[in-house]
FIMIFI-90153 format. One record per atom (N, C-alpha, C, O, CB): residue in three letters; x, y negated, z negated. Coordinates in steps of 0.02 Angstrom, whole numbers, padded with zeros to 5 digits, always signed. Atoms other than C-alpha are relative to their C-alpha. Glycine has a CB too. Layout:
! residues N
ALAXYZ;...
//
This chain:
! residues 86
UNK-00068+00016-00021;UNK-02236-00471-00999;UNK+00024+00050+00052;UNK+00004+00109+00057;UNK+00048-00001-00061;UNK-00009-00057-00040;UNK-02156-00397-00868;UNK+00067+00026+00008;UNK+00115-00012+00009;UNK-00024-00013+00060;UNK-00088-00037-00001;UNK-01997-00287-00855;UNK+00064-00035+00043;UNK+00061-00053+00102;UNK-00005+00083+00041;UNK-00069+00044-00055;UNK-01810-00370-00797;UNK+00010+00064+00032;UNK+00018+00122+00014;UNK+00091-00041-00044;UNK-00014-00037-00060;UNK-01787-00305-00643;UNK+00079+00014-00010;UNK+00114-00020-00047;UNK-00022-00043+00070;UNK-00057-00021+00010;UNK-01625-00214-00622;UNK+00053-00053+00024;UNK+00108-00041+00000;UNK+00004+00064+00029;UNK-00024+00055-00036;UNK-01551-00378-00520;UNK+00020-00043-00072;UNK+00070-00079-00080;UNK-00061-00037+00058;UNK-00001+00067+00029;UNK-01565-00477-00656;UNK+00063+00032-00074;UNK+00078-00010-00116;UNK-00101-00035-00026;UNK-00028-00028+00048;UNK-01451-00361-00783;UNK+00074-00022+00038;UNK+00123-00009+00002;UNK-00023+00082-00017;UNK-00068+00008-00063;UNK-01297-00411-00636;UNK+00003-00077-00019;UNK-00040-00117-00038;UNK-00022+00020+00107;UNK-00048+00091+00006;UNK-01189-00584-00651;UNK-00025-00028+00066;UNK-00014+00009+00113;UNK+00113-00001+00003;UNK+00025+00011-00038;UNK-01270-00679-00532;UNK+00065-00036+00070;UNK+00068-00055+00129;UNK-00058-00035-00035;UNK-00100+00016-00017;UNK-01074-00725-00492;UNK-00006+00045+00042;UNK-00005+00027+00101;UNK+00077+00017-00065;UNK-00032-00077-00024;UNK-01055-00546-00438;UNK-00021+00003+00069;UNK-00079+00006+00089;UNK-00030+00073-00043;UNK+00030-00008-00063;UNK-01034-00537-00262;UNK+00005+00084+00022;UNK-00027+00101+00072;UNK+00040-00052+00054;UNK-00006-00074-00032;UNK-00985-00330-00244;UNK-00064+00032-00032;UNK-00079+00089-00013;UNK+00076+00045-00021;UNK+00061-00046+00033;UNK-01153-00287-00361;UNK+00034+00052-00031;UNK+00017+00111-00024;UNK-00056+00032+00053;UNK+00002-00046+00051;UNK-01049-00215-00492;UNK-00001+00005-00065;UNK+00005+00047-00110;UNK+00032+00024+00006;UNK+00042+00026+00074;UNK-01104-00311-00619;UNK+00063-00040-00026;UNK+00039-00064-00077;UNK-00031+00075-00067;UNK-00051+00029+00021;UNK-00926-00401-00664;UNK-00011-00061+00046;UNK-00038-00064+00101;UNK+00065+00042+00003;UNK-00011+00052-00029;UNK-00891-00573-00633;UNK+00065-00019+00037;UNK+00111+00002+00002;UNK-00013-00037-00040;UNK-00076+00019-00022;UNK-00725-00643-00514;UNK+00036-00006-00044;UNK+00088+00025-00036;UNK+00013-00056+00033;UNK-00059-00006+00065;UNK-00635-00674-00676;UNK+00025+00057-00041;UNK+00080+00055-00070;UNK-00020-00036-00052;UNK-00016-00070-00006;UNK-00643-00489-00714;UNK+00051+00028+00045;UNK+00102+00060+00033;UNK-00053+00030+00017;UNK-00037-00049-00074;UNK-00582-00432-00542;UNK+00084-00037-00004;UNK+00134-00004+00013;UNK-00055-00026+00108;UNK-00070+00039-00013;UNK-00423-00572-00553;UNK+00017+00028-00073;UNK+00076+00012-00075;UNK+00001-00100+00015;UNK-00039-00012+00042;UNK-00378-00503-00721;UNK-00013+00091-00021;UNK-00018+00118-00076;UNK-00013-00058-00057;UNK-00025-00060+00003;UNK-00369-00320-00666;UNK+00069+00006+00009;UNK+00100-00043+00029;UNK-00030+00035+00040;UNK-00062+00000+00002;UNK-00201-00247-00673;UNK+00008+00049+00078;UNK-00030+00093+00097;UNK+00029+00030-00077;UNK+00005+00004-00069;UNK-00142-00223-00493;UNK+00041+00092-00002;UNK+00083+00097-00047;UNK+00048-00085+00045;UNK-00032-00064-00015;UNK-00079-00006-00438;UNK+00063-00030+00039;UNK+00063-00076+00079;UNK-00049+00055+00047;UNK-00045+00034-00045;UNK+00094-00027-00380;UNK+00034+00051+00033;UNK+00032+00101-00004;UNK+00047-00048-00032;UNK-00044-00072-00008;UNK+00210+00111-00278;UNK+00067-00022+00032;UNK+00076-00061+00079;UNK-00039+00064+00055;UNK-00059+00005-00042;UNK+00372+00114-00234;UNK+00047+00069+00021;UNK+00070+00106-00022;UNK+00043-00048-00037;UNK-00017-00051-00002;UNK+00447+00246-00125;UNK+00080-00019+00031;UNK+00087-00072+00060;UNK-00052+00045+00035;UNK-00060-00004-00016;UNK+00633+00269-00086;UNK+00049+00047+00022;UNK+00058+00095-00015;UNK+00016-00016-00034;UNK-00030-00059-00020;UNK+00749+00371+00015;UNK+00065-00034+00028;UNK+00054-00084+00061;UNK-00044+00046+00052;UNK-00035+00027-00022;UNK+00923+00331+00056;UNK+00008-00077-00016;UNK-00016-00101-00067;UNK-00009+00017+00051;UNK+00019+00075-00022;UNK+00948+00143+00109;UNK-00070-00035+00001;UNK-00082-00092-00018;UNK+00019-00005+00067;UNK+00074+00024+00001;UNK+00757+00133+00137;UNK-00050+00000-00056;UNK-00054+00044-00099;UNK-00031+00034+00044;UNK+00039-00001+00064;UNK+00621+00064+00023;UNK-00051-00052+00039;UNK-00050-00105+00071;UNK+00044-00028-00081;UNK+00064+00051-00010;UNK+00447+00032+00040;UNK-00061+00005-00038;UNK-00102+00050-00034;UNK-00024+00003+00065;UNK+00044+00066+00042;UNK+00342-00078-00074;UNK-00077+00009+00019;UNK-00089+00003+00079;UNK+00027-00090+00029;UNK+00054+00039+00013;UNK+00152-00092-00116;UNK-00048-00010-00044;UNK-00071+00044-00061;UNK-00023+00004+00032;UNK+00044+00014+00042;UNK+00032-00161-00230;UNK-00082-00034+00032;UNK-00099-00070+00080;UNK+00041-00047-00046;UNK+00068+00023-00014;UNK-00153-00182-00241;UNK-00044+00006-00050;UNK-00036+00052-00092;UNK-00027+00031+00053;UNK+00029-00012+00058;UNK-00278-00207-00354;UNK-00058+00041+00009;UNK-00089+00067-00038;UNK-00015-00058-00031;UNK+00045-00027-00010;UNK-00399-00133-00246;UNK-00030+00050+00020;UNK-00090+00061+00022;UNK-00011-00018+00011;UNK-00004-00053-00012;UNK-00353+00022-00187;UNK+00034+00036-00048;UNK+00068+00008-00091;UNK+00020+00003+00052;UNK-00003-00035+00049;UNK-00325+00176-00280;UNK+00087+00019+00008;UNK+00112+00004+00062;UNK-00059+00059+00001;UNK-00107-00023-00006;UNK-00103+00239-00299;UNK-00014+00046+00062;UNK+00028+00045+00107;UNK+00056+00066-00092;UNK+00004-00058-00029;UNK-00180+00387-00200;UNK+00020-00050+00065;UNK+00080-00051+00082;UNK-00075+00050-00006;UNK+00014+00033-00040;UNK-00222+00262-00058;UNK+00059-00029+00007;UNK+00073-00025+00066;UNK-00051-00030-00008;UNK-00073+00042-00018;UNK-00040+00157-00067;UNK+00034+00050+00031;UNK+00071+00037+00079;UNK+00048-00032-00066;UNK-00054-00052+00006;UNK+00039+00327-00068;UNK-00017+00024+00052;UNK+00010+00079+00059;UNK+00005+00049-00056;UNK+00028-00042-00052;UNK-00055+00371+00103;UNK+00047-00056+00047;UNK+00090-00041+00088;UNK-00098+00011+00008;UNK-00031+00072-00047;UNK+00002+00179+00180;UNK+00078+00019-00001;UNK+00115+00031+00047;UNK-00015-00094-00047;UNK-00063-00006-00007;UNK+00154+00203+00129;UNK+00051+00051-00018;UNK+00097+00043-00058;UNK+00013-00041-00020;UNK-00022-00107-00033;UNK+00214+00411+00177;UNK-00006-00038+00075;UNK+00051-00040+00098;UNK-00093+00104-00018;UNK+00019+00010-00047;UNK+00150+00336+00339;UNK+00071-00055+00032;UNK+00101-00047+00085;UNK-00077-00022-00011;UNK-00030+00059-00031;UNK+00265+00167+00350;UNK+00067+00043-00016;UNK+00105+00041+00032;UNK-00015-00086-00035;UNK-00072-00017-00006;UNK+00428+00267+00282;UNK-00003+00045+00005;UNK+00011+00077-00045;UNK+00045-00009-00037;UNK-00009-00036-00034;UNK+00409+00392+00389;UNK+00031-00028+00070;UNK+00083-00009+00097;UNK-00053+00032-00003;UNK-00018+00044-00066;UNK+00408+00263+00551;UNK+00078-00011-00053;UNK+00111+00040-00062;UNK-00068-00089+00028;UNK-00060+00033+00030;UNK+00558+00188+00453;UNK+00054+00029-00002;UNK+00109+00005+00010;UNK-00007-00016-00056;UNK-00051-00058-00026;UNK+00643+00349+00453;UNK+00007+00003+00063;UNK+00058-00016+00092;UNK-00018+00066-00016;UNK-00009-00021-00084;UNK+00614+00396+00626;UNK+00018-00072+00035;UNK+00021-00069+00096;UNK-00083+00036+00041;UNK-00035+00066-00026;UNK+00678+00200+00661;UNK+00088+00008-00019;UNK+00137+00005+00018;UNK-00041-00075-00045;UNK-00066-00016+00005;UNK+00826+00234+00567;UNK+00043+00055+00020;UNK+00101+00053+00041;UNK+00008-00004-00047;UNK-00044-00067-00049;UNK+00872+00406+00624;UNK+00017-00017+00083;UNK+00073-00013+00108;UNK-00060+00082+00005;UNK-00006+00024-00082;UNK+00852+00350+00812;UNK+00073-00041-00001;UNK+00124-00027+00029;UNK-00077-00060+00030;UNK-00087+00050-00014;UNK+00998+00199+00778;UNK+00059+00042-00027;UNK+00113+00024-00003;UNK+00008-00089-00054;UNK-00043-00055+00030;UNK+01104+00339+00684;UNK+00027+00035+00057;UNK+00087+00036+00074;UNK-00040+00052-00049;UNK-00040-00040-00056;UNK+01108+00451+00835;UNK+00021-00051+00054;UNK+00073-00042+00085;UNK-00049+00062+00036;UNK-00023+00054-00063;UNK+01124+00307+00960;UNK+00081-00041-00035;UNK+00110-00085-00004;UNK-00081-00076+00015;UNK-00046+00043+00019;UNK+01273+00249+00844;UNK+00049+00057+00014;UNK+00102+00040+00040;UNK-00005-00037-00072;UNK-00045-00045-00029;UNK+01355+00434+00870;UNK-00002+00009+00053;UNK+00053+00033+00068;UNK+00003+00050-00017;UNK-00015-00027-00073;UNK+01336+00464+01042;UNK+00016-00066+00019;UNK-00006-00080+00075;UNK-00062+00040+00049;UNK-00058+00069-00023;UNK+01436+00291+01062;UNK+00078+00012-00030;UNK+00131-00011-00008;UNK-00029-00086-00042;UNK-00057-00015+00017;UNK+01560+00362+00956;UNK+00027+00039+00040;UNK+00086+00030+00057;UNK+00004+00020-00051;UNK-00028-00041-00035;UNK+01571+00502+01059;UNK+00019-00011+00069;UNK+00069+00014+00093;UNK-00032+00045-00005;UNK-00025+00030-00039;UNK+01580+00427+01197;UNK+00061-00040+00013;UNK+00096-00026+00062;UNK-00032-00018+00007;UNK-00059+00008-00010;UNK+01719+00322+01174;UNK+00053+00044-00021;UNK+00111+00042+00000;UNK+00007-00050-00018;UNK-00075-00030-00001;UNK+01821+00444+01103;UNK+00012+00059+00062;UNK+00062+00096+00063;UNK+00015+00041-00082;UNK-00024-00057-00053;UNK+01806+00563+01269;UNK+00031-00073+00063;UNK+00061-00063+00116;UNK-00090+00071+00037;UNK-00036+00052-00058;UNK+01861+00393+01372;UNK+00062-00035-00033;UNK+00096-00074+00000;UNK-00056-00067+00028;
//
């Protein structure tokens, strides 16, 4: 007789070769983050990246988000100031 090859111990389902079948992977429980500052909030979930990894995406997006909102902040005072020297 001859030995099962290591292939054959894998779900033949399994397309990442980690030995689980798609009905595994859809009934993992998904990492979720939510970060918040002020007015701003930003959202994400995944089942397939690690919190570390959300928490990199999104430092990155509400940072832009800041530096979007600070920009209309000062552009909303130097209109104030402006009309009040005219």
């Amino acid at each position: 007789m001859s030995e099962p090859d290591a292939e054959d111990d894998q779900n033949p389902s399994d397309d990442d070769g980690s030995g689980q079948d798609e009905t595994t992977h859809r009934h993992r429980k998904a990492n979720k983050l939510k970060l918040s500052t002020g007015h701003l909030t930003v959202e994400a979930e995944s089942v397939n990246d690690s919190v570390s990894d959300l928490a990199d995406v999104c430092s990155k997006e509400m940072e832009s988000l800041m530096r979007y909102y600070i920009r209309g902040e000062m552009e909303m005072l130097e209109e104030d100031d402006l009309h009040s020297i005219i």
